[in-house]
N, C-alpha and C positions, 0 to 999 in steps of 0.2 A: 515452342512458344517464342516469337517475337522479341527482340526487343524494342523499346521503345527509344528511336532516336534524339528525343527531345532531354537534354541537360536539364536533372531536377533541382536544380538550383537557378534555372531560367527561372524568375518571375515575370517575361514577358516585358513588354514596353510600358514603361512609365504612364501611370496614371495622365490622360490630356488635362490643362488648364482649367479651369473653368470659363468660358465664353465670357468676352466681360461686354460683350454687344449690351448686353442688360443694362449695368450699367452708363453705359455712354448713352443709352437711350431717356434716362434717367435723369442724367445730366442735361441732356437736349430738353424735356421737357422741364425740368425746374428754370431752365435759361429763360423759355418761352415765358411760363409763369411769372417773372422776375419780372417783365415789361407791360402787364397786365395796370392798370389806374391803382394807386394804392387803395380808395377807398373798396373798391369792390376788391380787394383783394385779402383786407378785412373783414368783409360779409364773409367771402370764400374760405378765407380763414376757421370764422368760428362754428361755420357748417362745417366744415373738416375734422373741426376739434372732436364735433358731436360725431363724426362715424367713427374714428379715431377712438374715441371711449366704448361702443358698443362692440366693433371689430377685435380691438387687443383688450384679449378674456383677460389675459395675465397681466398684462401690465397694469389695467386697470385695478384689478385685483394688489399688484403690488403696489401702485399708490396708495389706495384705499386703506392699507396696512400699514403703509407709514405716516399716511395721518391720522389713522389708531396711537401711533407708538408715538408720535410726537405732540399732539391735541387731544393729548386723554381726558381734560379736562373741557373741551367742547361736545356739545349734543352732539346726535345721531345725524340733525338734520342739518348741524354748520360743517359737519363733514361732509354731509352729502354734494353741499351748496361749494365747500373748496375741491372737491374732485370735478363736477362738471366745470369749474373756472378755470380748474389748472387744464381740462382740455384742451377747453377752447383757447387759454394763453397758445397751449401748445401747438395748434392748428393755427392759428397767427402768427405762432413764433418758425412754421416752417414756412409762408411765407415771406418774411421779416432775414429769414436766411437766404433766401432766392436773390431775393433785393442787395443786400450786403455784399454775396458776391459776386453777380451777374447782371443787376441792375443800376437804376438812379437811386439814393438817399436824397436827394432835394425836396422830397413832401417831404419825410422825417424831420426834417429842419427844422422846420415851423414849430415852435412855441417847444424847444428845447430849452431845458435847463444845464445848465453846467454848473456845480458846485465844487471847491476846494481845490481849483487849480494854483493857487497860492502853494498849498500842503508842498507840490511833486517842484513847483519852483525852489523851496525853500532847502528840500531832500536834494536837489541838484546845484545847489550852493557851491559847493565846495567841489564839485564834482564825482563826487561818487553816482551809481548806479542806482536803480531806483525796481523794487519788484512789486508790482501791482497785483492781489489776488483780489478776486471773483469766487460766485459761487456757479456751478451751473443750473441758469436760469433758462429761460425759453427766451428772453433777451437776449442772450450775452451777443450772438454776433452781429448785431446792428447794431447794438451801443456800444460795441468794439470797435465797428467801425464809425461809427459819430464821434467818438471820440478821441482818433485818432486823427481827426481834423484839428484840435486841440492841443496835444503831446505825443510825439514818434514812436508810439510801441511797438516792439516784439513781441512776438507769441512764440509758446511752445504747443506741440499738437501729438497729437497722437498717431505715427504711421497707418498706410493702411496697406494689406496685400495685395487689395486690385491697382493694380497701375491708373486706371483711369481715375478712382477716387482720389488717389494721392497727386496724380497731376490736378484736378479735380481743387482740392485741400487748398495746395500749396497756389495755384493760379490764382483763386477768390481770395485767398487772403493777402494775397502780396498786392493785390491792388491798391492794399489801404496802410496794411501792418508795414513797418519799417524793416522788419526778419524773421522769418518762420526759421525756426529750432525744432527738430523732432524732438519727445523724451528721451534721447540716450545720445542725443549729441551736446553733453554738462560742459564737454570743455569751453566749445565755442559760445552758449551760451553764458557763460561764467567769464568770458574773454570779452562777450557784449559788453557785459553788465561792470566789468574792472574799466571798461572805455567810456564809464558816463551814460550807460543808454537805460531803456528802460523795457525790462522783463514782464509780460502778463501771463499767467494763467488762474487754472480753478485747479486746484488738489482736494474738493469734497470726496469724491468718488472714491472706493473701496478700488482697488487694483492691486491685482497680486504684481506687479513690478516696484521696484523700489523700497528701499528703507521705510516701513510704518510702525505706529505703534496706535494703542485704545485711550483715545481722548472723548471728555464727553459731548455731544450732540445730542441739542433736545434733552439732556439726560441720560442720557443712555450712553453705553460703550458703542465708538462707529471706530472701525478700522482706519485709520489717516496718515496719510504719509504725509511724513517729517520733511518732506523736499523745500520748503520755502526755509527753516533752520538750517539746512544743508547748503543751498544757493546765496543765503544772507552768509553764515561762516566762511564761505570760498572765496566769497565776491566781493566781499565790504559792502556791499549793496543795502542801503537802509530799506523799509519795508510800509506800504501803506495798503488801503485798502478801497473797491470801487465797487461800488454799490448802484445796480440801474435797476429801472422797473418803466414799465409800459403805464402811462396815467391814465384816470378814467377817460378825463377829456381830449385822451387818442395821444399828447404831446410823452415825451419822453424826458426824464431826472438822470441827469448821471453825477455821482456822489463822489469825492474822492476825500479818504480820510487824514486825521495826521498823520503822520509817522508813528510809526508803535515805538515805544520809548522801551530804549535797551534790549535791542533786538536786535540779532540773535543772542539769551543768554548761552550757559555750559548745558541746560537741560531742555535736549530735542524735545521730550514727551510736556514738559511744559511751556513750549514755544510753541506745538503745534497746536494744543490746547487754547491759545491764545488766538492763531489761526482759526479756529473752529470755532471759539466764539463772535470771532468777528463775523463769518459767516450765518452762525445762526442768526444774530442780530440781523443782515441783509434781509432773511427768509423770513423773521417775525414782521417786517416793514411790508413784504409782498407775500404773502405765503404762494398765493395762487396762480404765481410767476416762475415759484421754483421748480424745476425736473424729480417731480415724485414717484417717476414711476422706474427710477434706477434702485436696485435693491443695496440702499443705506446700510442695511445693518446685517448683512448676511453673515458675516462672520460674526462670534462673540468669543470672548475671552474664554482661555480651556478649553476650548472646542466647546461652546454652549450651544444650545439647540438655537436653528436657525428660525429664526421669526415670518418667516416667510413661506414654512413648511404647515 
């Protein structure tokens, strides 16, 4: 009998990359798209929304479940009527992203609102640092980027493993944002924010990374991370809140609120909570603007059955 020359404890050559040709291809067409007339890119938009709803069974499905759990008190049919709207936001709002990083905002312009810029002057009084949260909306990055024509924000973002998305990320945003921070570089960001600048993100979303705890949303327990109590305690950085939404009549509102008074207290779980009503109130203003097709409420306190199952 033979032996077999091959070392069994080869497992042979590393698994190849994944081709990121895909993406860059991806990139090159949303670039194209980005330079398209705004108007028609609106129509294009809201026809996007509509295959966008038929195409994703599931997500569709998981929005459709969160505004079960959150307009339990609405019919059958002003659910039906806020799931096709949050589409079609949505297929607007991936144009609206094209644009932000790869295009002109000068249509955008037109018949803008800006509200409570006073608030982030008064916060930068004295010099401290200033943290702006959002919810994630189908908005947020055009009127991230509108409004940093107004006041010099940083952002934090979320890494990504294809190199080309992360070049991708960090290039559209830096055209406008004052400093991209990934989630897990706190020092630096926390080093912005002790020099007077000013921090945005959204911490709605359920992620398993980071310090969370069950604050309520809509009523209900949503998993939320305590990072904005964390970033205010480190930083001295006072805390306000910004609020956009897409108007009927095409213009864009961007909100900014007071200062949250005595923030950060000793208690993460009621500062977050405080965070989380800020945002729901954004979401009862526009519901049909916010991102309902991320799954809100998938964990539940005790290991409770997942609402999504």
């Amino acid at each position: 009998m033979s032996e077999d020359p091959r070392d069994p404890t080869d497992a042979g050559p590393p698994p190849r990359a994944p081709s990121q040709w895909p993406t860059w291809l991806g990139i090159g067409v949303m670039a194209l798209l980005a330079r398209l007339p705004w108007p028609l890119q609106r129509g294009l938009g809201r026809l996007l929304g509509e295959a966008l709803r038929v195409l994703m069974r599931e997500r569709r499905t998981v929005a459709a479940r969160n505004l079960a759990l959150c307009f339990p008190q609405a019919g059958d049919d002003e659910r039906a009527r806020l799931l096709r709207e949050s589409f079609r936001a949505l297929g607007i709002g991936v144009f609206e992203f094209a644009r932000a990083w790869w295009g002109s905002v000068a249509p955008l312009r037109r018949g803008l609102r800006v509200e409570g810029l006073e608030h982030v002057e008064r916060a930068r009084a004295d010099g401290r640092g200033v943290i702006v949260i959002s919810g994630h909306f189908t908005t947020l990055e055009v009127c991230g980027r509108l409004m940093c024509d107004f006041i010099p924000l940083a952002g934090m973002y979320r890494p990504h493993a294809h190199p080309a998305m992360e070049w991708a990320v960090k290039r559209g945003r830096l055209r406008y944002a004052a400093a991209m921070f990934a989630r897990d570089q706190l020092r630096p960001a926390i080093r912005h924010l002790k020099d007077g600048g000013l921090l945005w993100f959204a911490p709605d979303q359920d992620t398993r990374r980071g310090d969370s705890v069950f604050v309520p949303f809509f009523g209900l327990p949503a998993h939320s991370l305590t990072s904005t109590h964390q970033l205010a305690r480190l930083s001295g950085a006072r805390v306000l809140a910004f609020a956009h939404e897409r108007r009927p009549d095409g213009g864009y509102t961007l909100r900014l609120s007071p200062v949250f008074a005595e923030f950060p207290s000793r208690d993460a779980t009621s500062d977050t909570a405080r965070v989380m009503a800020a945002i729901e109130e954004m979401v009862r203003a526009a519901p049909a603007q916010y991102l309902w097709i991320h799954r809100r409420f998938k964990r539940q306190p005790d290991g409770g059955a997942d609402p999504y199952r």
